[in-house]
LUMLUM-312845 format. One record per residue: residue number from 0; chain; residue in three letters; x, y, z of N, C-alpha, C, O in turn. Coordinates in steps of 0.001 Angstrom, whole numbers, plus 500000, padded with zeros to 6 digits. Example, Ala and Ser with C-alpha at 12.3 -4.5 7.8 and 13.67 -1.06 7.14 Angstrom:
# LUMLUM-312845
0 | A | ALA | 513190 | 494310 | 507800 | 512300 | 495500 | 507800 | 513200 | 496700 | 507800 | 514236 | 496681 | 508465
1 | A | SER | 512850 | 497750 | 507080 | 513670 | 498940 | 507140 | 512900 | 500030 | 507870 | 513409 | 501138 | 508039
This chain:
# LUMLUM-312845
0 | A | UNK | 714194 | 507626 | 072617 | 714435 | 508643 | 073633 | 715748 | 509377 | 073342 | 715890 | 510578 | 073570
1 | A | UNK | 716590 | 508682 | 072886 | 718438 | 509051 | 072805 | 718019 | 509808 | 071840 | 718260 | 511014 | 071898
2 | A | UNK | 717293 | 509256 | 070735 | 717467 | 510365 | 069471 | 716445 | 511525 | 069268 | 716616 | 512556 | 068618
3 | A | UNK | 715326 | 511122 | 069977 | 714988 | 512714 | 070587 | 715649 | 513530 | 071147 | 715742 | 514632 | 070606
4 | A | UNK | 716309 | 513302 | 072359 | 717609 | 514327 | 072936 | 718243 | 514842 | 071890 | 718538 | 516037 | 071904
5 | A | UNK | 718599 | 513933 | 070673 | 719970 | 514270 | 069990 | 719619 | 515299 | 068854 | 720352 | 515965 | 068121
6 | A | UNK | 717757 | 515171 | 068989 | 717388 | 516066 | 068097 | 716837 | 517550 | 068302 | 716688 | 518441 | 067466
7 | A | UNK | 716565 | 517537 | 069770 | 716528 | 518652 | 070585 | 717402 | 519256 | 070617 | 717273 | 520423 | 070246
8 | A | UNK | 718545 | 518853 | 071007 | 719891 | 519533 | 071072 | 720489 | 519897 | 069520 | 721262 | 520805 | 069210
9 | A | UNK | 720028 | 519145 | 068890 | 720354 | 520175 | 067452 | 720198 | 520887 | 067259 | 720920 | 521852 | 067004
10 | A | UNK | 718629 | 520675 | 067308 | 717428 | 522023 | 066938 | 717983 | 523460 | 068512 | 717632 | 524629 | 068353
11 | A | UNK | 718677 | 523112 | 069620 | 719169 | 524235 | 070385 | 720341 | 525279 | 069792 | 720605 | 526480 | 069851
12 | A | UNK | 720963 | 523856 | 069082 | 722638 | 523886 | 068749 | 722431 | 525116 | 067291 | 723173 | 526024 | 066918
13 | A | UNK | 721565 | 524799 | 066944 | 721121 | 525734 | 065087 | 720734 | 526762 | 065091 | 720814 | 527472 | 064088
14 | A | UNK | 720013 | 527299 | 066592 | 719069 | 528252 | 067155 | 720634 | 529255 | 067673 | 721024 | 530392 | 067411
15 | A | UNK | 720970 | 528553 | 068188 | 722009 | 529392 | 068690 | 723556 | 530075 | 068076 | 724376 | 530933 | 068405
16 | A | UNK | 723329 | 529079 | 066980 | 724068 | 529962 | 066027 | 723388 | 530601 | 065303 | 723896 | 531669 | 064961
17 | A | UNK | 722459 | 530393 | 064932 | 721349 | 531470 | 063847 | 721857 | 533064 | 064921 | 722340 | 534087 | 064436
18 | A | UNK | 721555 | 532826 | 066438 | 722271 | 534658 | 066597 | 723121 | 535405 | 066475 | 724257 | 535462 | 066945
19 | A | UNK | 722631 | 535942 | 065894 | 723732 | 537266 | 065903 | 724661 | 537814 | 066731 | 724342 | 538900 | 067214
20 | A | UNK | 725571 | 537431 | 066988 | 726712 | 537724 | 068093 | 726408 | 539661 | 067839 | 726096 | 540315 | 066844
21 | A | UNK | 726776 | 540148 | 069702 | 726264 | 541188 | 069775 | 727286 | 542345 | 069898 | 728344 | 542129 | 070488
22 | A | UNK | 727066 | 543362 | 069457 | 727928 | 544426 | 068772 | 727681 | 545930 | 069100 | 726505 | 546119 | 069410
23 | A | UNK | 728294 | 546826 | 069117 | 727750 | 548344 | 069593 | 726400 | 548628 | 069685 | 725802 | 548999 | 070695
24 | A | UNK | 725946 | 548434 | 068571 | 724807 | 548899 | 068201 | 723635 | 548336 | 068866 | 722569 | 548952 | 068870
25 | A | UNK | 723765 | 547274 | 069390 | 722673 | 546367 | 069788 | 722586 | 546934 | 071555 | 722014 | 546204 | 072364
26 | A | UNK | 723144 | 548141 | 071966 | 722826 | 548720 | 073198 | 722134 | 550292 | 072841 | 722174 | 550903 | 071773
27 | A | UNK | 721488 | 550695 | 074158 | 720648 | 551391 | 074650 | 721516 | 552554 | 075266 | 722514 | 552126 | 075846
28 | A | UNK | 721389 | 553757 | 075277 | 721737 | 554981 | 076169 | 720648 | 556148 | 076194 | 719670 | 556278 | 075457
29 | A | UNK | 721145 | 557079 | 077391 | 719936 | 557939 | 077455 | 721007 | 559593 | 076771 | 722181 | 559842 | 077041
30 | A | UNK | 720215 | 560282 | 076031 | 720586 | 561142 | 075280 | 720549 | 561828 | 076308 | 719922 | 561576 | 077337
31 | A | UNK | 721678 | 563352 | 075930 | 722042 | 564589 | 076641 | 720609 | 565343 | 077400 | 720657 | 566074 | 078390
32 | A | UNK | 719473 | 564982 | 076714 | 717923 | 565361 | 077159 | 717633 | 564416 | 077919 | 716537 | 564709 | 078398
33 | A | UNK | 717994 | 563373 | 078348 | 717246 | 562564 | 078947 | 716373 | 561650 | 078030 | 715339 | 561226 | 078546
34 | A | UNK | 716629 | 561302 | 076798 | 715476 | 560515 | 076549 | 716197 | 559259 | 076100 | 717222 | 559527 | 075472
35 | A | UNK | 715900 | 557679 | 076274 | 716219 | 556695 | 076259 | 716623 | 556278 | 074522 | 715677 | 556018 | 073778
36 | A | UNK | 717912 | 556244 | 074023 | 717800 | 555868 | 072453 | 718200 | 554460 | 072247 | 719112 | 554165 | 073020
37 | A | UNK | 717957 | 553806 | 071730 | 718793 | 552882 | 070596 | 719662 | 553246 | 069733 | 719522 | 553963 | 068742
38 | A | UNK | 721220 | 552352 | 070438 | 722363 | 553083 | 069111 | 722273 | 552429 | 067945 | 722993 | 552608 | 066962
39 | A | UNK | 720882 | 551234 | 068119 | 721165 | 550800 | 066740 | 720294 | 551765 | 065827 | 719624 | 551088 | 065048
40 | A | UNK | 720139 | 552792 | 065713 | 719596 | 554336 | 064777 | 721043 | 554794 | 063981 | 721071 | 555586 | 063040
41 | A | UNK | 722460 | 553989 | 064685 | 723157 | 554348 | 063974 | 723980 | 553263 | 062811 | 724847 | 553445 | 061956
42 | A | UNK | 723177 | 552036 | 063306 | 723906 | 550869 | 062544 | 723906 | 551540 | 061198 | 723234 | 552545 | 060964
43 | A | UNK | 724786 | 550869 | 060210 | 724715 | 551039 | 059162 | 725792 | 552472 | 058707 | 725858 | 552922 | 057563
44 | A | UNK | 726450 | 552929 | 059722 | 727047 | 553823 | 059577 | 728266 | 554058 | 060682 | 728179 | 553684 | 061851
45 | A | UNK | 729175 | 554596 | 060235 | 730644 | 554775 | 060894 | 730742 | 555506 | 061926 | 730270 | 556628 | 061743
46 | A | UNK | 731187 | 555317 | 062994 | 730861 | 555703 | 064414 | 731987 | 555789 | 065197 | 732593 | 554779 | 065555
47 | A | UNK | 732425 | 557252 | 065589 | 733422 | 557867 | 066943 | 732848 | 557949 | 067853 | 732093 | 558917 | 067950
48 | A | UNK | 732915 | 557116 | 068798 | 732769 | 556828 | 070268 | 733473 | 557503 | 071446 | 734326 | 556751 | 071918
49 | A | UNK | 733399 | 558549 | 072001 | 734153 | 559359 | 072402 | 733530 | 559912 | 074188 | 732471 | 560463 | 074488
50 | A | UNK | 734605 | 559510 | 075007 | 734151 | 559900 | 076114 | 734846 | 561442 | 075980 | 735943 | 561738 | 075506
51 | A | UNK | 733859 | 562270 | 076543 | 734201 | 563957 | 076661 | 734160 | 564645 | 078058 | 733378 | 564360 | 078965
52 | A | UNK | 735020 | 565488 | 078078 | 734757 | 566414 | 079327 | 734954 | 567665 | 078897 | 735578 | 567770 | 077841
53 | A | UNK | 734467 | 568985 | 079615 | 734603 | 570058 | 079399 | 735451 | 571178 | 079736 | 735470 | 572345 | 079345
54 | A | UNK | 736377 | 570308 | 080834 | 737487 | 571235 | 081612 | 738436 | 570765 | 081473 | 739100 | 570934 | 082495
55 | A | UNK | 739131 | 570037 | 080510 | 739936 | 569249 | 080391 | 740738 | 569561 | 079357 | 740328 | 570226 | 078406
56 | A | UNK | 742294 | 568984 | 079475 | 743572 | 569977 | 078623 | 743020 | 569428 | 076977 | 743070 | 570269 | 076079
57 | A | UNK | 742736 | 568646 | 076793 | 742499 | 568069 | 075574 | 740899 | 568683 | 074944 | 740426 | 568373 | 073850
58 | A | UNK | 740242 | 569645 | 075994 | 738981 | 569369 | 075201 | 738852 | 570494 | 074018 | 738078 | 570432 | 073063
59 | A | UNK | 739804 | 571552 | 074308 | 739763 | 572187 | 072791 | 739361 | 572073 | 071585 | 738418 | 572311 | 070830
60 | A | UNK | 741335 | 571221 | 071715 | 741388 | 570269 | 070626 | 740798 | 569536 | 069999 | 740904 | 569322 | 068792
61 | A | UNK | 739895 | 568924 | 070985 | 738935 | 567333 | 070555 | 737684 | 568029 | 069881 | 737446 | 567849 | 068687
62 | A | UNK | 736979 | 568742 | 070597 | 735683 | 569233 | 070663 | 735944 | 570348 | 069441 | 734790 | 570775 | 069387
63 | A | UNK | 736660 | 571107 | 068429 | 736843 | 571685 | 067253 | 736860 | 570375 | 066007 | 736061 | 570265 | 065077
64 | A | UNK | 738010 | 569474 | 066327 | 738359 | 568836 | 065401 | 737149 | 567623 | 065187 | 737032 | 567057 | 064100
65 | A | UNK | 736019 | 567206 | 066690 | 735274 | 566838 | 066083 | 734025 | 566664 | 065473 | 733322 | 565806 | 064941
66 | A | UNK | 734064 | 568302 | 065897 | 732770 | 568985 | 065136 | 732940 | 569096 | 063615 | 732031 | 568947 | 062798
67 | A | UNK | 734280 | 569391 | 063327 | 735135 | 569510 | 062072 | 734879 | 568483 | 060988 | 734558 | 568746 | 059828
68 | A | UNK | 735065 | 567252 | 061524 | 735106 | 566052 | 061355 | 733373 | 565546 | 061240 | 733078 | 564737 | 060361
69 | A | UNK | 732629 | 565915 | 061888 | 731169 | 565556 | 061893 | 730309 | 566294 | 060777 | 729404 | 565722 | 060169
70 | A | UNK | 730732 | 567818 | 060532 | 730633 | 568345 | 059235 | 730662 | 568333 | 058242 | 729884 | 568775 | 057397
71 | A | UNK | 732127 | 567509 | 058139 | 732632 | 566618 | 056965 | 732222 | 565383 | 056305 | 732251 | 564907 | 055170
72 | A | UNK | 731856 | 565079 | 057390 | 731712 | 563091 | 056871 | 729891 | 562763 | 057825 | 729540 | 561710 | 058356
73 | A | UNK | 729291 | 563758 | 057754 | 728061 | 563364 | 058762 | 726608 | 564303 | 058404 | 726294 | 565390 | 057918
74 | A | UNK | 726272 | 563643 | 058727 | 725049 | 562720 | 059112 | 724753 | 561035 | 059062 | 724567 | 560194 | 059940
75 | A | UNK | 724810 | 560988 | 057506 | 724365 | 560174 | 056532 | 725208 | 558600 | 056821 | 724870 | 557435 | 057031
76 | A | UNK | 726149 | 559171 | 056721 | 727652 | 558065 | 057006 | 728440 | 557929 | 058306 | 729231 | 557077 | 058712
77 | A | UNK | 728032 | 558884 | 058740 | 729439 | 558857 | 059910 | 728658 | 559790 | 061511 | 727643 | 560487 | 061526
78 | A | UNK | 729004 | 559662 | 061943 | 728861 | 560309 | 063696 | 729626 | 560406 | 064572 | 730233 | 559426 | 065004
79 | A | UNK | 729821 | 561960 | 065174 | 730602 | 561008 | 066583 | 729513 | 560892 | 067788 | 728399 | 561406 | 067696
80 | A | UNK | 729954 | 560161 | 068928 | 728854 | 560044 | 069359 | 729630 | 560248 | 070681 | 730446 | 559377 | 070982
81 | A | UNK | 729423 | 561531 | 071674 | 730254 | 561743 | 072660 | 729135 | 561961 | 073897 | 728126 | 562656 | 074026
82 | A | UNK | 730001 | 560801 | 074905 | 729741 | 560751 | 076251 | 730258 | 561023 | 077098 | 731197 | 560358 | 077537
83 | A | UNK | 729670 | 562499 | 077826 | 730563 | 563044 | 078480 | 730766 | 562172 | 080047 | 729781 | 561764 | 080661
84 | A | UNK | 732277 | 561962 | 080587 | 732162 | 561251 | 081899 | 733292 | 562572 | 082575 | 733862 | 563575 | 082144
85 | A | UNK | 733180 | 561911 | 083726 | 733584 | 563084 | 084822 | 734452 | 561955 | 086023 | 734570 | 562207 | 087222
86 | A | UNK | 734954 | 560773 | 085364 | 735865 | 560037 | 086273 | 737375 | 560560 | 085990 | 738194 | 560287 | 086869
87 | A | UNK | 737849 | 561309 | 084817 | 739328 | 560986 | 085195 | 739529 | 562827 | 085448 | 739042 | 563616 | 084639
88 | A | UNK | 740282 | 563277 | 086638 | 740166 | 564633 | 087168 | 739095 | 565195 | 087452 | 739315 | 566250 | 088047
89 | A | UNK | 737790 | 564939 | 087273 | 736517 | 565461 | 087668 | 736577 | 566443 | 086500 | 736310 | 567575 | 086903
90 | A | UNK | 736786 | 566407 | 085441 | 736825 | 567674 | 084617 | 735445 | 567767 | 083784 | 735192 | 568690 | 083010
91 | A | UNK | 734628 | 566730 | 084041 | 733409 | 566912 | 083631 | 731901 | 567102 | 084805 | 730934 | 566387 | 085069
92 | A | UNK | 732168 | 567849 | 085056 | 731481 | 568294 | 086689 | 730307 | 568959 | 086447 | 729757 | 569215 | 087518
93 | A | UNK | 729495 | 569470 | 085199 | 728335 | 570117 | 084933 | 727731 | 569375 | 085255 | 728189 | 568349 | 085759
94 | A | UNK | 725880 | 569695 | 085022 | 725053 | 568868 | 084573 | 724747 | 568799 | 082811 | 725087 | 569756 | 082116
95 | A | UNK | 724083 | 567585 | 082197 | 723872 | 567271 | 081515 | 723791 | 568864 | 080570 | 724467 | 569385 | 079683
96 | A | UNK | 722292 | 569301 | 081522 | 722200 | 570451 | 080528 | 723033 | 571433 | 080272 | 722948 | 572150 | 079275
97 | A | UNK | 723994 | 571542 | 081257 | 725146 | 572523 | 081498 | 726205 | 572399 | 080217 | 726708 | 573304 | 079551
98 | A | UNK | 726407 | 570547 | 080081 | 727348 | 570357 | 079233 | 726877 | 570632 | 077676 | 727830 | 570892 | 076942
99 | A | UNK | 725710 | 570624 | 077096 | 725336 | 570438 | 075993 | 725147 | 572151 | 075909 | 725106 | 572563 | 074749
100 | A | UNK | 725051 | 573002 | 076774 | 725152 | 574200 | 076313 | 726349 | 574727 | 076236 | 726493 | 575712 | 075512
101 | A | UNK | 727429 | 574213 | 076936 | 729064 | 574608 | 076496 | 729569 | 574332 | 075363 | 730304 | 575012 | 074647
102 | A | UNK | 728912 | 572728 | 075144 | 729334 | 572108 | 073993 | 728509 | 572395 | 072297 | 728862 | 571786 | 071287
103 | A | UNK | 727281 | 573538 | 072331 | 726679 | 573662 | 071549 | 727013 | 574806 | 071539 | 727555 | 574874 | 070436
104 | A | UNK | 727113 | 576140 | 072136 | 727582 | 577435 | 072425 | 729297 | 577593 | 072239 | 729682 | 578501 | 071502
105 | A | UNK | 730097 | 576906 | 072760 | 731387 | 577115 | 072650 | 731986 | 576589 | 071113 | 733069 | 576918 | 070629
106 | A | UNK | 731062 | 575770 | 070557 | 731920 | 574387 | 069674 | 730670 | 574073 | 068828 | 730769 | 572891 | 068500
107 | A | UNK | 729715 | 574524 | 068408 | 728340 | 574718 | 067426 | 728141 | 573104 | 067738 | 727105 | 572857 | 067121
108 | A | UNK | 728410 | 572338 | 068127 | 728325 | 570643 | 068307 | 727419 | 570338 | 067820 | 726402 | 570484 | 068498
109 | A | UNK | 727262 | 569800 | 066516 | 725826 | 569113 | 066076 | 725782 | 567460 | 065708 | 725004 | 566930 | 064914
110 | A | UNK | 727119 | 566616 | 066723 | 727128 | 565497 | 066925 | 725973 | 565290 | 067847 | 725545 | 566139 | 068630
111 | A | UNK | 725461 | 563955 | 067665 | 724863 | 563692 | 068903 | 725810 | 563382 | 070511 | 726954 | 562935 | 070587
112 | A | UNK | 724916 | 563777 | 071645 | 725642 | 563825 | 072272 | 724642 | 563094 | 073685 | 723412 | 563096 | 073726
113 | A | UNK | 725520 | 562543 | 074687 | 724818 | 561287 | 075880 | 724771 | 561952 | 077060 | 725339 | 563041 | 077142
114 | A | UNK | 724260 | 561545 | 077885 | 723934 | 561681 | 078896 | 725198 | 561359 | 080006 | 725385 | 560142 | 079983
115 | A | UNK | 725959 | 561902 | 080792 | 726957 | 561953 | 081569 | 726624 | 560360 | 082307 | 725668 | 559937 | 082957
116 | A | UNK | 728193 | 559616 | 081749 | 727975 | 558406 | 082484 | 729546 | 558151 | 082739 | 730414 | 559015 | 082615
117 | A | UNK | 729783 | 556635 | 083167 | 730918 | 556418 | 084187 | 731867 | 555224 | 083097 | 731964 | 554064 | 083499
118 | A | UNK | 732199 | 555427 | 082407 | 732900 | 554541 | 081060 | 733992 | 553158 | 081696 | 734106 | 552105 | 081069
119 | A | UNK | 734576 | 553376 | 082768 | 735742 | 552085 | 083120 | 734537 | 551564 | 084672 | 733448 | 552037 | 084995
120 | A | UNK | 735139 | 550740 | 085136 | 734974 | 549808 | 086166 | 733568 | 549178 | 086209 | 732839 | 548940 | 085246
121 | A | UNK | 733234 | 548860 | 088063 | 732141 | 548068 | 087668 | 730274 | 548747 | 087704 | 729190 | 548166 | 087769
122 | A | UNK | 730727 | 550422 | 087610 | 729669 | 550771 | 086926 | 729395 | 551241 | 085711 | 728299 | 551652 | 085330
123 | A | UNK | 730547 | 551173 | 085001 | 730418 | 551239 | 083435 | 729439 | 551233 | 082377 | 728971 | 550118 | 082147
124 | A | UNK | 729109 | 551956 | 081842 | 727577 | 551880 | 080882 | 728332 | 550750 | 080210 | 729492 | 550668 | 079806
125 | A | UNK | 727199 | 549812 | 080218 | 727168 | 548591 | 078845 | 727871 | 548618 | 077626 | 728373 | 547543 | 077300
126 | A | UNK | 728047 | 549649 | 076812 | 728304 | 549691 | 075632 | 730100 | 549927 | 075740 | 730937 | 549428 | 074989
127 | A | UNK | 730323 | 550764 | 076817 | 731341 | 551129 | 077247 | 732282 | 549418 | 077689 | 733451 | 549171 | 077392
128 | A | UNK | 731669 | 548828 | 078170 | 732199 | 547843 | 078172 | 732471 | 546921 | 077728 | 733410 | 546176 | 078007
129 | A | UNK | 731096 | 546761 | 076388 | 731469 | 546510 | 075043 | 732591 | 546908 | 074316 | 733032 | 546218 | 073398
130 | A | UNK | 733055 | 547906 | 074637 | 734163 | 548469 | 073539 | 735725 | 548207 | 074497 | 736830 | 548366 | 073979
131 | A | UNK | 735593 | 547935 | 075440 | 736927 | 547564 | 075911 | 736874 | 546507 | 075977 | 737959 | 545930 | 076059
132 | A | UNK | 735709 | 545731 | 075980 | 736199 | 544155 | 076010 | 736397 | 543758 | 074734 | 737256 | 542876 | 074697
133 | A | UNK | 735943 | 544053 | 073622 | 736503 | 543703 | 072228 | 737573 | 544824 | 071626 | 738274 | 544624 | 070634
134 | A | UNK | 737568 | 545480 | 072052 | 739075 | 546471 | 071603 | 740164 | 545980 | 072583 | 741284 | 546023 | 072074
135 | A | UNK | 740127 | 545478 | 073985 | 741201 | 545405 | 074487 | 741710 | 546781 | 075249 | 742673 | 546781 | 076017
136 | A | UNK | 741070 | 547739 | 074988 | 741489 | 549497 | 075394 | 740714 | 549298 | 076349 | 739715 | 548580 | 076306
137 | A | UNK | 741171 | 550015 | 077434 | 740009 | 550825 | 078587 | 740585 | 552048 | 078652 | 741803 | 552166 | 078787
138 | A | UNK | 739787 | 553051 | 078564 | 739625 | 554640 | 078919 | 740407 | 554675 | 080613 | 740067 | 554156 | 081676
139 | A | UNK | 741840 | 555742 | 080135 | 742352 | 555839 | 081424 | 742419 | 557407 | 081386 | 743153 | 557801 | 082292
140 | A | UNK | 741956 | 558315 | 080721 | 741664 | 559625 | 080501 | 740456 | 560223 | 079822 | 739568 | 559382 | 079685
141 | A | UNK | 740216 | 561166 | 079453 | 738902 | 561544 | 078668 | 739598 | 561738 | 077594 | 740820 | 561862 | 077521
142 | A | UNK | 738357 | 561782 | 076242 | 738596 | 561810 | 074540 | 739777 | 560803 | 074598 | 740956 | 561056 | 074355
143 | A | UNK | 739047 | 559196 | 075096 | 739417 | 558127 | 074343 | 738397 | 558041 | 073050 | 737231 | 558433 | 073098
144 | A | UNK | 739079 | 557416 | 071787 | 738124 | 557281 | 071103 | 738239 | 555561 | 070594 | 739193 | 554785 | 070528
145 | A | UNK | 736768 | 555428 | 070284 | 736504 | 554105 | 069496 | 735684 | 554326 | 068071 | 734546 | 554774 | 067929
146 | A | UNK | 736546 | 553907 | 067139 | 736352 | 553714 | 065711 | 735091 | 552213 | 065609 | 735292 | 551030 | 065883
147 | A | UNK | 734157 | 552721 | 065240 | 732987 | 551580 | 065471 | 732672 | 551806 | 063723 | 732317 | 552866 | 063208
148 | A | UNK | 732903 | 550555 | 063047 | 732150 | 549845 | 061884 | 730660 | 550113 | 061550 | 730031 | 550449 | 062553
149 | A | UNK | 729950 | 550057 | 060451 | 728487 | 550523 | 060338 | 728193 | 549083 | 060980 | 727581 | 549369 | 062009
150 | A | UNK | 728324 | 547416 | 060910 | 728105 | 546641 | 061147 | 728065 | 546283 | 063102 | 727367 | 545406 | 063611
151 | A | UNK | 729051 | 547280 | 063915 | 728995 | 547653 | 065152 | 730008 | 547285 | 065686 | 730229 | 547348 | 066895
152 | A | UNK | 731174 | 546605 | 064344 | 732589 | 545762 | 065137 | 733132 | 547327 | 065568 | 732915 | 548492 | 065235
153 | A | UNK | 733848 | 546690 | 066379 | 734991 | 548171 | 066855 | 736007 | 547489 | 066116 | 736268 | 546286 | 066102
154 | A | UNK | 736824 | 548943 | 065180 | 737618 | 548863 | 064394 | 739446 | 549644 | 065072 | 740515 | 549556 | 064468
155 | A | UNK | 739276 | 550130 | 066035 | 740117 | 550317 | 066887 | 740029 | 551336 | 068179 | 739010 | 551767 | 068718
156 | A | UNK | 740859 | 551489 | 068378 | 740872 | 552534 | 070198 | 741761 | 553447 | 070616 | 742835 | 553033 | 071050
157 | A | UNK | 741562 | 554530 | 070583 | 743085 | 555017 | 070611 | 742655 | 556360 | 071994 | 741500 | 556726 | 072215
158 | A | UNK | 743949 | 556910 | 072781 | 744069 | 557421 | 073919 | 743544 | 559094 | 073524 | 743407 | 559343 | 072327
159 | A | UNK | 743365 | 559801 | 074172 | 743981 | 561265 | 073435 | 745053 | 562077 | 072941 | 745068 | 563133 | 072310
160 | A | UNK | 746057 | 561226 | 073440 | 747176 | 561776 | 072723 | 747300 | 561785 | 071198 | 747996 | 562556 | 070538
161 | A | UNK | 746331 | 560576 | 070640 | 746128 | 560131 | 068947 | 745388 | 561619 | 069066 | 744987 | 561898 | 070196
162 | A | UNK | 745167 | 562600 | 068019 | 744564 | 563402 | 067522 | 743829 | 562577 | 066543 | 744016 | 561485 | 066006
163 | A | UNK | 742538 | 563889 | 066490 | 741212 | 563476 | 065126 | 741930 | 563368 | 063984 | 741904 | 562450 | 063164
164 | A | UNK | 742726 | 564599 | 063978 | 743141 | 564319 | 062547 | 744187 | 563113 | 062163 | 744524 | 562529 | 061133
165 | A | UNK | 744433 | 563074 | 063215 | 745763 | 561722 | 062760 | 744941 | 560082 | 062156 | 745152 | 559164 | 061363
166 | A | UNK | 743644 | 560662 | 063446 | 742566 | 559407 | 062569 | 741849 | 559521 | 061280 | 741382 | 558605 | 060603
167 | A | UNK | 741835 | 561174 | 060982 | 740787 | 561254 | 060336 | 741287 | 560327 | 058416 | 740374 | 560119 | 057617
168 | A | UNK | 742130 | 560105 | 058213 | 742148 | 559194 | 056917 | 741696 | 557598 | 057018 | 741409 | 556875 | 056064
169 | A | UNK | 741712 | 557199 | 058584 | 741348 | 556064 | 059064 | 739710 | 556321 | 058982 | 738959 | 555409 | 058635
170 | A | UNK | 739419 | 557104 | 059189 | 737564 | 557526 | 058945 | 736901 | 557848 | 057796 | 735688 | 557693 | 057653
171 | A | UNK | 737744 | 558350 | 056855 | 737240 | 558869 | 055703 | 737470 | 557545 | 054632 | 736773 | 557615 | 053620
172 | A | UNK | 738158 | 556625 | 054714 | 738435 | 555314 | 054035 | 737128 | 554527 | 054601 | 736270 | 554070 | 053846
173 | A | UNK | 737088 | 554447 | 055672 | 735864 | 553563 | 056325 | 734572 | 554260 | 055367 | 733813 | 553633 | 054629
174 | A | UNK | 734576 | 555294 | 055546 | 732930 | 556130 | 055052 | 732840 | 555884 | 053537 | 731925 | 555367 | 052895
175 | A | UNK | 734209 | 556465 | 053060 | 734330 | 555952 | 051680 | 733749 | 554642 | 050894 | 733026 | 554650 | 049898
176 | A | UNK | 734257 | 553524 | 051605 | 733808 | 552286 | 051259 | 732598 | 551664 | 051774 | 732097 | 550653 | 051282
177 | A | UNK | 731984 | 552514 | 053124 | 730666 | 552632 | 053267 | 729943 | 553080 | 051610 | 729097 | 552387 | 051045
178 | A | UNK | 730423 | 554168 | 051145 | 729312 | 555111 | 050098 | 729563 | 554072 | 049116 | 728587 | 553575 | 048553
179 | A | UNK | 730715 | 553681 | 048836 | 731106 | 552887 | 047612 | 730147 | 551092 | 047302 | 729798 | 550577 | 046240
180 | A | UNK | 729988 | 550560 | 048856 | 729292 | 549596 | 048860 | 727490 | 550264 | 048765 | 726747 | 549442 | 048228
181 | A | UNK | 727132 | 550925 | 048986 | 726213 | 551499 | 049012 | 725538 | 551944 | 047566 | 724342 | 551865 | 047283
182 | A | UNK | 726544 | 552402 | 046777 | 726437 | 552577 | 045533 | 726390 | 551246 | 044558 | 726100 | 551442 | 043378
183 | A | UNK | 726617 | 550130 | 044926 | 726909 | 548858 | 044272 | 725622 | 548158 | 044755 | 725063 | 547223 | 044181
184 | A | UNK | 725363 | 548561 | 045528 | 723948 | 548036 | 046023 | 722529 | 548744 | 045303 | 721433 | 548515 | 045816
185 | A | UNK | 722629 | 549490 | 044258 | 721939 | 550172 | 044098 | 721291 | 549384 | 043196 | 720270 | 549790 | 042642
């Protein structure tokens, strides 16, 4: 009887490390259209996580440099992936469709882009809370960004005061050694 238990509980104990501890990618959001995605469409590739708003002192800045930036290093390798929220000043106050036509009309935006959600407290989209509980950052303004790994680790977090470009050698090293392992795999 004892060593049945002891063999059950192995066979639990082996099962449960065989999983895969869970990571960006392994969550769900609904796109700027409304339609339900899997971010794991982006595993395997380098990922700016970016809450956005449209009335906001920073969104110039953000919304040029990271279209700029998505041009550069994207499709294939890299994304940003911006969710617009409307908690810090209300500066994101459109609707969905409102925002993706400012942000496609003002700023050619051919990042993918989410469905208006609530990034800090206790209605927080999932993934969002993924990234502050393993970064340690929580979003206390809009265009926080999270540097997400092709594998789905978050690789860091930074406020808006960090500019794209100040990251962008921190992104282009990541993508780099994305293409470079990629090429060794061949």
């Amino acid at each position: 009887m004892v060593a049945g238990l002891a063999a059950a509980w192995l066979l639990l104990a082996s099962a449960a490390c065989a999983q895969r501890e869970q990571d960006f990618y392994d969550f769900k959001a609904v796109n700027i259209r409304g339609k339900l995605v899997s971010l794991e469409k982006y595993r395997g590739s380098v990922s700016l996580v970016v809450n956005v708003a449209s009335e906001c002192g920073f969104t110039d800045q953000h919304y040029r440099a990271l279209q700029q930036l998505q041009r550069d290093l994207g499709p294939h390798h890299f994304n940003v992936l911006a969710f617009p929220c409307n908690q810090f000043g209300q500066q994101e106050p459109n609707s969905n469709k409102e925002i993706e036509s400012f942000a496609r009309r003002t700023y050619s935006v051919s990042f993918p882009m989410f469905s208006k959600i609530t990034v800090t407290g206790t209605g927080a989209h999932p993934a969002f809370k993924y990234l502050i509980q393993t970064s340690g950052k929580e979003p206390t303004w809009n265009f926080w960004k999270y540097l997400v790994a092709p594998d789905g680790k978050v690789i860091g977090a930074w406020d808006p005061t960090m500019s794209v470009e100040e990251l962008r050698p921190q992104i282009t090293a990541l993508v780099r050694k994305l293409i470079l392992k990629e090429r060794e795999d061949l």
